[in-house]
Backbone and ligand atoms as CSV (ligand in chain L), in Angstrom:
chain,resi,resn,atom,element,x,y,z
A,1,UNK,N,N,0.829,-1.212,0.000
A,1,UNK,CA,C,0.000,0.000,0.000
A,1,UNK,C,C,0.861,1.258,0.000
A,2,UNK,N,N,1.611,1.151,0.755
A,2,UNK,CA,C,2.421,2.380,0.658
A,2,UNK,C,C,3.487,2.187,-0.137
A,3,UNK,N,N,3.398,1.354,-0.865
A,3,UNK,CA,C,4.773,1.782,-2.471
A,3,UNK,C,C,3.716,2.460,-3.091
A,4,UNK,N,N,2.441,1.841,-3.239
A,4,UNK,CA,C,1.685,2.660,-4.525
A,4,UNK,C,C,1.344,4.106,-4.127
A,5,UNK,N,N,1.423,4.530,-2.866
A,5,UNK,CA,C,1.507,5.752,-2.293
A,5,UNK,C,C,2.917,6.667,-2.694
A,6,UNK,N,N,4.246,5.810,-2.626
A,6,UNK,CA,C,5.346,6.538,-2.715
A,6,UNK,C,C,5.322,6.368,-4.161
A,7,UNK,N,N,5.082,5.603,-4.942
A,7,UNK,CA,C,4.882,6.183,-6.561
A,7,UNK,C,C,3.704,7.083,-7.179
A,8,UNK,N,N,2.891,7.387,-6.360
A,8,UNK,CA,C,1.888,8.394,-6.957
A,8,UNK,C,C,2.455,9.618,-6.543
A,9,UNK,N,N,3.417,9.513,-5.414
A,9,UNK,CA,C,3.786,10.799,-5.010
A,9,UNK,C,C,4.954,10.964,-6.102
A,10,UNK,N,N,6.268,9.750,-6.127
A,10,UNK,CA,C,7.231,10.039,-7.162
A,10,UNK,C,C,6.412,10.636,-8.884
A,11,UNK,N,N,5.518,10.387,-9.307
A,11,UNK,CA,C,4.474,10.540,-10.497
A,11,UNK,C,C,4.594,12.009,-10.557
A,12,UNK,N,N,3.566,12.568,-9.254
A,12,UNK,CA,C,3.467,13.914,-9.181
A,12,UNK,C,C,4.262,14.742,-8.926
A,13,UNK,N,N,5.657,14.233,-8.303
A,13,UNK,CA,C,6.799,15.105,-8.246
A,13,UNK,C,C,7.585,15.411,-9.717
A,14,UNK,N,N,6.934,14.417,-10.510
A,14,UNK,CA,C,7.993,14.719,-11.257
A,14,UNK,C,C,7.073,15.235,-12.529
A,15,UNK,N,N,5.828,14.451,-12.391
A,15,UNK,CA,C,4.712,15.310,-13.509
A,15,UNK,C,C,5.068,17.160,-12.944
A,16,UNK,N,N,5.677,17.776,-11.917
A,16,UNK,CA,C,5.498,18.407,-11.392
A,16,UNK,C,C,6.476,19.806,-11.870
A,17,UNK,N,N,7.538,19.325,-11.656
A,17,UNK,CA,C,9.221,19.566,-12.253
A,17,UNK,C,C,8.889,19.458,-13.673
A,18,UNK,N,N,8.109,18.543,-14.162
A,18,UNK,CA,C,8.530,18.515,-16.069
A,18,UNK,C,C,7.381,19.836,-16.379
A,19,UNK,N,N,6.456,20.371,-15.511
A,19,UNK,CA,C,5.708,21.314,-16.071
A,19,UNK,C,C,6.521,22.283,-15.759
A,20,UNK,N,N,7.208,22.989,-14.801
A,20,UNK,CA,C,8.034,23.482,-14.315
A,20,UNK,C,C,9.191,24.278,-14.751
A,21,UNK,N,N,9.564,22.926,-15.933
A,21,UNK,CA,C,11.245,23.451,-16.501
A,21,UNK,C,C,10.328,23.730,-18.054
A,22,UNK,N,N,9.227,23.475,-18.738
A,22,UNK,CA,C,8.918,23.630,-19.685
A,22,UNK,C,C,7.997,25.094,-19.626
A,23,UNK,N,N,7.640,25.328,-18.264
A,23,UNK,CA,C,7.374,26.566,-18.465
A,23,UNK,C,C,8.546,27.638,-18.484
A,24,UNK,N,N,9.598,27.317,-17.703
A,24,UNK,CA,C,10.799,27.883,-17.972
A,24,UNK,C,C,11.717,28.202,-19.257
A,25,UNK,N,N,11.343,26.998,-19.791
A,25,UNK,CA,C,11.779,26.788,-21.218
A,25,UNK,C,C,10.932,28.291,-22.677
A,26,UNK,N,N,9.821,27.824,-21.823
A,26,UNK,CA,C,8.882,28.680,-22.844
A,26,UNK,C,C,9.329,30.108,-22.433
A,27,UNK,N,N,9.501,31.079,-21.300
A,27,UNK,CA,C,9.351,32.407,-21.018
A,27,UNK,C,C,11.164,32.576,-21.186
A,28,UNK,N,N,12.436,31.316,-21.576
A,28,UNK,CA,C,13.942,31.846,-22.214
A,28,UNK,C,C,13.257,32.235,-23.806
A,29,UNK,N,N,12.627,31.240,-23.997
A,29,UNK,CA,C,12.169,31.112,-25.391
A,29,UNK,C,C,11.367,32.601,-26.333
A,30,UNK,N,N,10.682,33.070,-25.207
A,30,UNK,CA,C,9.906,34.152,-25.656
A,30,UNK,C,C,10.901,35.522,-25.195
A,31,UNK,N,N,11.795,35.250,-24.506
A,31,UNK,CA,C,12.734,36.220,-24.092
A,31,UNK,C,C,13.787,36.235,-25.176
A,32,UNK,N,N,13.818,35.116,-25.945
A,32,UNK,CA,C,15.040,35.135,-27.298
A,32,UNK,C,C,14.035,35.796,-28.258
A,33,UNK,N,N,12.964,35.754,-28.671
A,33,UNK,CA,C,12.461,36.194,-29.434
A,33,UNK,C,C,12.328,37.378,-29.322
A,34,UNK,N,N,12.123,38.228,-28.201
A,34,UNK,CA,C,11.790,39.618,-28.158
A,34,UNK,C,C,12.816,40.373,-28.321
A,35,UNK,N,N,14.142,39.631,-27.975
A,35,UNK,CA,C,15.609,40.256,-28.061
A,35,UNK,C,C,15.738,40.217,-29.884
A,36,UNK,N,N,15.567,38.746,-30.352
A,36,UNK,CA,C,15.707,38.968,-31.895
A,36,UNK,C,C,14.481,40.133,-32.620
A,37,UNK,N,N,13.996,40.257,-32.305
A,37,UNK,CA,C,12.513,41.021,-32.737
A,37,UNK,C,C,13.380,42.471,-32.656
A,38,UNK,N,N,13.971,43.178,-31.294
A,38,UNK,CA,C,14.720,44.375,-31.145
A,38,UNK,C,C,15.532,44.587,-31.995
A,39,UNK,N,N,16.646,43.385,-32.008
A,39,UNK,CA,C,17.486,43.473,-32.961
A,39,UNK,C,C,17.173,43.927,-33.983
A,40,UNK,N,N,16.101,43.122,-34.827
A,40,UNK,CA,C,16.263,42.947,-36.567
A,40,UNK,C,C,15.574,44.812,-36.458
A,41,UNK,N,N,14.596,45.326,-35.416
A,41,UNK,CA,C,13.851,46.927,-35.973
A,41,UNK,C,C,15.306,47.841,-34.903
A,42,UNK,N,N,16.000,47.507,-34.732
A,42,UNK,CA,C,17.355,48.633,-34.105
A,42,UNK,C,C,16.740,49.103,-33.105
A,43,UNK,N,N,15.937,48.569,-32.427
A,43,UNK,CA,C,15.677,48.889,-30.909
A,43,UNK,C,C,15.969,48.460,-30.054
A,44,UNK,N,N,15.632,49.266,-28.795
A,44,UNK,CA,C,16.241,48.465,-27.699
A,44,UNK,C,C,15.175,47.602,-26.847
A,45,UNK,N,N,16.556,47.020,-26.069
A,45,UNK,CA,C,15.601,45.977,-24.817
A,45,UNK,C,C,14.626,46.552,-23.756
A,46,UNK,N,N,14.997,47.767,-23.626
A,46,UNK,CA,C,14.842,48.480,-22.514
A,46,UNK,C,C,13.022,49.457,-23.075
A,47,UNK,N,N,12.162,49.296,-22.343
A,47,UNK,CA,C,11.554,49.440,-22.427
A,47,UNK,C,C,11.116,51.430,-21.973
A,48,UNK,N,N,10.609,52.545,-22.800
A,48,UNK,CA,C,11.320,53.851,-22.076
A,48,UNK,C,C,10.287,53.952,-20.877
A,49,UNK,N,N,11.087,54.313,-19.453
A,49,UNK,CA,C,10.818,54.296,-18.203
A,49,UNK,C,C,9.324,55.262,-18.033
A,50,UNK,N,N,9.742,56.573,-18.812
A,50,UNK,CA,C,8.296,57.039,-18.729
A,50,UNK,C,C,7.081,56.596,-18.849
A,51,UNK,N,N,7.087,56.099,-20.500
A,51,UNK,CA,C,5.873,56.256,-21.105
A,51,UNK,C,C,5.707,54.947,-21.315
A,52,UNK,N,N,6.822,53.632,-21.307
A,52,UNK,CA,C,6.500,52.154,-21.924
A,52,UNK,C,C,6.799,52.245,-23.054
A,53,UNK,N,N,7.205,52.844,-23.470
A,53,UNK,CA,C,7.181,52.669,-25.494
A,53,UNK,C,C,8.593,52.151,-25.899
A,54,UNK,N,N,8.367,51.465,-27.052
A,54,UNK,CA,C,9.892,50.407,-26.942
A,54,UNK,C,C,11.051,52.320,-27.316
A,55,UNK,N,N,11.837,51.867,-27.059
A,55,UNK,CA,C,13.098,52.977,-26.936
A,55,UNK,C,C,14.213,52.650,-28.752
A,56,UNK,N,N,14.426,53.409,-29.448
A,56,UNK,CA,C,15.048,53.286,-30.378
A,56,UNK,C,C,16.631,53.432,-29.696
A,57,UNK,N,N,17.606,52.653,-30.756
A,57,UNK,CA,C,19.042,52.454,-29.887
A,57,UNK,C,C,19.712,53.505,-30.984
A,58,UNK,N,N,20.706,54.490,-30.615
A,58,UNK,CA,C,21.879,55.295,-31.646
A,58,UNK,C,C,22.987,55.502,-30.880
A,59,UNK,N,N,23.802,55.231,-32.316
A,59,UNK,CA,C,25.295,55.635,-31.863
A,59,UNK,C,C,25.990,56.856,-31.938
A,60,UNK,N,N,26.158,57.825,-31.084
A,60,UNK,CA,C,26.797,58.978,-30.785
A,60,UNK,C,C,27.963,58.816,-30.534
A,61,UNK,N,N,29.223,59.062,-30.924
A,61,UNK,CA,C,30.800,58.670,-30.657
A,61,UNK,C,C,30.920,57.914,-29.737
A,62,UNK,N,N,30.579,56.369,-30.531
A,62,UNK,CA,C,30.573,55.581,-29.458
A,62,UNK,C,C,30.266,55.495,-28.013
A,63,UNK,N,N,29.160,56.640,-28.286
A,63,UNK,CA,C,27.836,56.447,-26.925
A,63,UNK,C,C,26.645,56.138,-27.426
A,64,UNK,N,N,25.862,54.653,-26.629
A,64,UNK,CA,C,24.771,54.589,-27.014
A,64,UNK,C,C,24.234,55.183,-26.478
A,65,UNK,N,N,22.975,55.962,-27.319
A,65,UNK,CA,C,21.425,56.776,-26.494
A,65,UNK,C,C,20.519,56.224,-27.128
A,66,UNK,N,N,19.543,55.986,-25.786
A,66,UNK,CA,C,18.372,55.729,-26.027
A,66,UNK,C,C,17.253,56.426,-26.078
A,67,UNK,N,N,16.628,56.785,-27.185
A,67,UNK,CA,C,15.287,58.054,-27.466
A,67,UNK,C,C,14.313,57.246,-27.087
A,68,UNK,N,N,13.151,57.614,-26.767
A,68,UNK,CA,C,11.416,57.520,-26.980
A,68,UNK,C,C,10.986,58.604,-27.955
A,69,UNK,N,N,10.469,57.726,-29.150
A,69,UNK,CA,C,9.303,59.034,-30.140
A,69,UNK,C,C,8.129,59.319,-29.413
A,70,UNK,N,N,7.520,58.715,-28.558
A,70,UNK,CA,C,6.536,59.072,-27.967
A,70,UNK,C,C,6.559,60.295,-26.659
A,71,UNK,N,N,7.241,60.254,-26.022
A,71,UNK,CA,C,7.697,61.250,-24.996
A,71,UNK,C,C,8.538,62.156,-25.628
A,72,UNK,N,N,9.527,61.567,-26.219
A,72,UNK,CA,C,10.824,62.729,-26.723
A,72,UNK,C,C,11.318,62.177,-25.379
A,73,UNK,N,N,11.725,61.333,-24.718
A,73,UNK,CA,C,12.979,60.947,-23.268
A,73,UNK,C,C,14.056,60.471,-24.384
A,74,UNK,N,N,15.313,61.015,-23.726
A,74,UNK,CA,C,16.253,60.149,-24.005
A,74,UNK,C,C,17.137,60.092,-22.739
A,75,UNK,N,N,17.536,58.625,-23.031
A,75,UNK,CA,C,17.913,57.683,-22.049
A,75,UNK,C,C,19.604,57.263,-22.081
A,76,UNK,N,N,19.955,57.431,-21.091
A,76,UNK,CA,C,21.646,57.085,-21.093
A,76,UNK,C,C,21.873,55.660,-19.496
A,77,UNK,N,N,22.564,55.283,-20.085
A,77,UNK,CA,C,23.265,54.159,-19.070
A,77,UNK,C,C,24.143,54.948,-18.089
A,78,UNK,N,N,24.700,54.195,-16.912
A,78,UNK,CA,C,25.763,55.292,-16.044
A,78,UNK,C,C,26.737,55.513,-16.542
A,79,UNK,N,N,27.075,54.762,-17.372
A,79,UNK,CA,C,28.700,54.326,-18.170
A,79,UNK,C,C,28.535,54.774,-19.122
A,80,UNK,N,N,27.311,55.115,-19.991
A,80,UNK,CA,C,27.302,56.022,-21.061
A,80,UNK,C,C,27.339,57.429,-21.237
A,81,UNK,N,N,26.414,58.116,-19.711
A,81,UNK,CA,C,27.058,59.084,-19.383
A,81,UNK,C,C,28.470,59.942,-18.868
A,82,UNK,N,N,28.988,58.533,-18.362
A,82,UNK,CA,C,30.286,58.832,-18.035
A,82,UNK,C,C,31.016,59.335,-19.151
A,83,UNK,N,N,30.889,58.289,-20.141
A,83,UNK,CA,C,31.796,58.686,-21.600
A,83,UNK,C,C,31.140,59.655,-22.416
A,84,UNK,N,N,30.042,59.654,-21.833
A,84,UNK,CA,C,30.085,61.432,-22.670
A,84,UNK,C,C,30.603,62.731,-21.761
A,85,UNK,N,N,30.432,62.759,-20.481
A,85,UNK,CA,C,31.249,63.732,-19.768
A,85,UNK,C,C,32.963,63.588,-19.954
A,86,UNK,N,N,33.105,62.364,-19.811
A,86,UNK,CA,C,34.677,62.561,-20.675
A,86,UNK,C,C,35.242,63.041,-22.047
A,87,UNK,N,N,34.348,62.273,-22.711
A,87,UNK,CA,C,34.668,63.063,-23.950
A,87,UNK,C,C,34.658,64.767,-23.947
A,88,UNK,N,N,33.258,65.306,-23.538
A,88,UNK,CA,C,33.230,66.514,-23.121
A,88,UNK,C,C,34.149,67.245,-22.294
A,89,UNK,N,N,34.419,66.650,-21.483
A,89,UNK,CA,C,35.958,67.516,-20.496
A,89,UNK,C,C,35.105,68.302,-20.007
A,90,UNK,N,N,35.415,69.929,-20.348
A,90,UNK,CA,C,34.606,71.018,-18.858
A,90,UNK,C,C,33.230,71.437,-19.781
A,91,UNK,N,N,32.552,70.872,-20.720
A,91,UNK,CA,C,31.299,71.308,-20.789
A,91,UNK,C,C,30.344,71.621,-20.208
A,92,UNK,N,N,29.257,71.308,-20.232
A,92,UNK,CA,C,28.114,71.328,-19.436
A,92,UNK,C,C,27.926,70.359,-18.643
A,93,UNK,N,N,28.017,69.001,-19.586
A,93,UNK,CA,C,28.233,67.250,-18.596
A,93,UNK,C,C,29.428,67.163,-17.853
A,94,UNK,N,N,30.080,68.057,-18.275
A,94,UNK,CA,C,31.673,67.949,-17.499
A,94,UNK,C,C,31.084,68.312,-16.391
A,95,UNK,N,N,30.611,69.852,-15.963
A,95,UNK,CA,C,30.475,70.903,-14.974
A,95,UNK,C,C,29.776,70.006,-13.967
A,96,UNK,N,N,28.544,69.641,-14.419
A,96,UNK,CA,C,27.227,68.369,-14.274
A,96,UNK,C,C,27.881,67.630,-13.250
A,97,UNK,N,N,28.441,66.518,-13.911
A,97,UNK,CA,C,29.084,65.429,-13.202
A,97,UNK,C,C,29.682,65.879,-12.147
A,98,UNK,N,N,30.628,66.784,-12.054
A,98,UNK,CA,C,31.620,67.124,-10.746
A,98,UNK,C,C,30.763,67.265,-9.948
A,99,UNK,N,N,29.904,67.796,-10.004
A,99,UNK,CA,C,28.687,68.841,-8.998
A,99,UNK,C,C,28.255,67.287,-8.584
A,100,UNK,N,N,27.691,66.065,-9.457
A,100,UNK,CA,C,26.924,65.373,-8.935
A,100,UNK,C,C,28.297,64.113,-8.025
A,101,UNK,N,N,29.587,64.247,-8.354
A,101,UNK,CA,C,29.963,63.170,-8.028
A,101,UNK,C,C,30.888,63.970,-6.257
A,102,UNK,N,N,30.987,65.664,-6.675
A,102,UNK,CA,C,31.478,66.024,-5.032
A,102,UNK,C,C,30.473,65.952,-4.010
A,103,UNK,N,N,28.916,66.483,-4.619
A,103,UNK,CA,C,27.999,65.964,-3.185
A,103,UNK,C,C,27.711,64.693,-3.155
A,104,UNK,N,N,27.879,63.785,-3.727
A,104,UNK,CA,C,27.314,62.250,-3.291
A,104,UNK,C,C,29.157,61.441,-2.527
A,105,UNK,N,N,30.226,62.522,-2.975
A,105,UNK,CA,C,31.372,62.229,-1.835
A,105,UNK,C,C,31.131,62.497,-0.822
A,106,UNK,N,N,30.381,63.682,-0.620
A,106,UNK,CA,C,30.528,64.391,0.808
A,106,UNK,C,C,29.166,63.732,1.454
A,107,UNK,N,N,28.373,62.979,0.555
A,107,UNK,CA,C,27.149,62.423,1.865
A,107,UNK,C,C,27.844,61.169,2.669
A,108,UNK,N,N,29.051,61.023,2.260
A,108,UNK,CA,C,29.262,59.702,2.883
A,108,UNK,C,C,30.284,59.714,4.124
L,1,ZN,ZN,ZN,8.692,57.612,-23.490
């Protein structure tokens, strides 16, 4: 009596796990597709924070920015801003940055 107990349970553990990794399977699966889908229209992954609207990707001297046509946002990474305040030196992003990187020294 109790083997046919410990195999209905082994059954459902594992009917359990195989639904499990195939739902897993399905949401890498739909996650490769949405990445190839970005790719092939030159957009990005990143969805724009404002408004939701997929974000178009461009290359600025080897800085990517990310626009929204719907808002007009454009979007920078931390590291993308960085390399544009470098490139810039004492511009405006230059001036920018110092200001933002001496008070977040001094909160600490
Ligand atoms: Zn937007």
């Amino acid at each position: 009596m109790s083997d046919a107990f410990d195999e209905r349970r082994r059954g459902l553990e594992e009917e359990y796990f195989h639904r499990k990794n195939q739902e897993a399977i399905e949401k890498l699966r739909e996650k490769m597709k949405v990445s190839a889908e970005a790719k092939a229209a030159g957009t990005s992954l990143m969805k724009c924070p404002r408004c939701d609207n997929a974000l178009k990707e461009h290359k600025i001297d080897e800085v990517s920015v990310d626009t929204c046509k719907q808002c007009g946002g454009i979007w920078l990474d931390s590291s993308e801003l960085e390399r544009l305040v470098n490139h810039e030196g004492e511009g405006f992003f230059g001036r920018l940055w110092s200001a933002f990187v001496d008070k977040s020294s001094n909160a600490e």
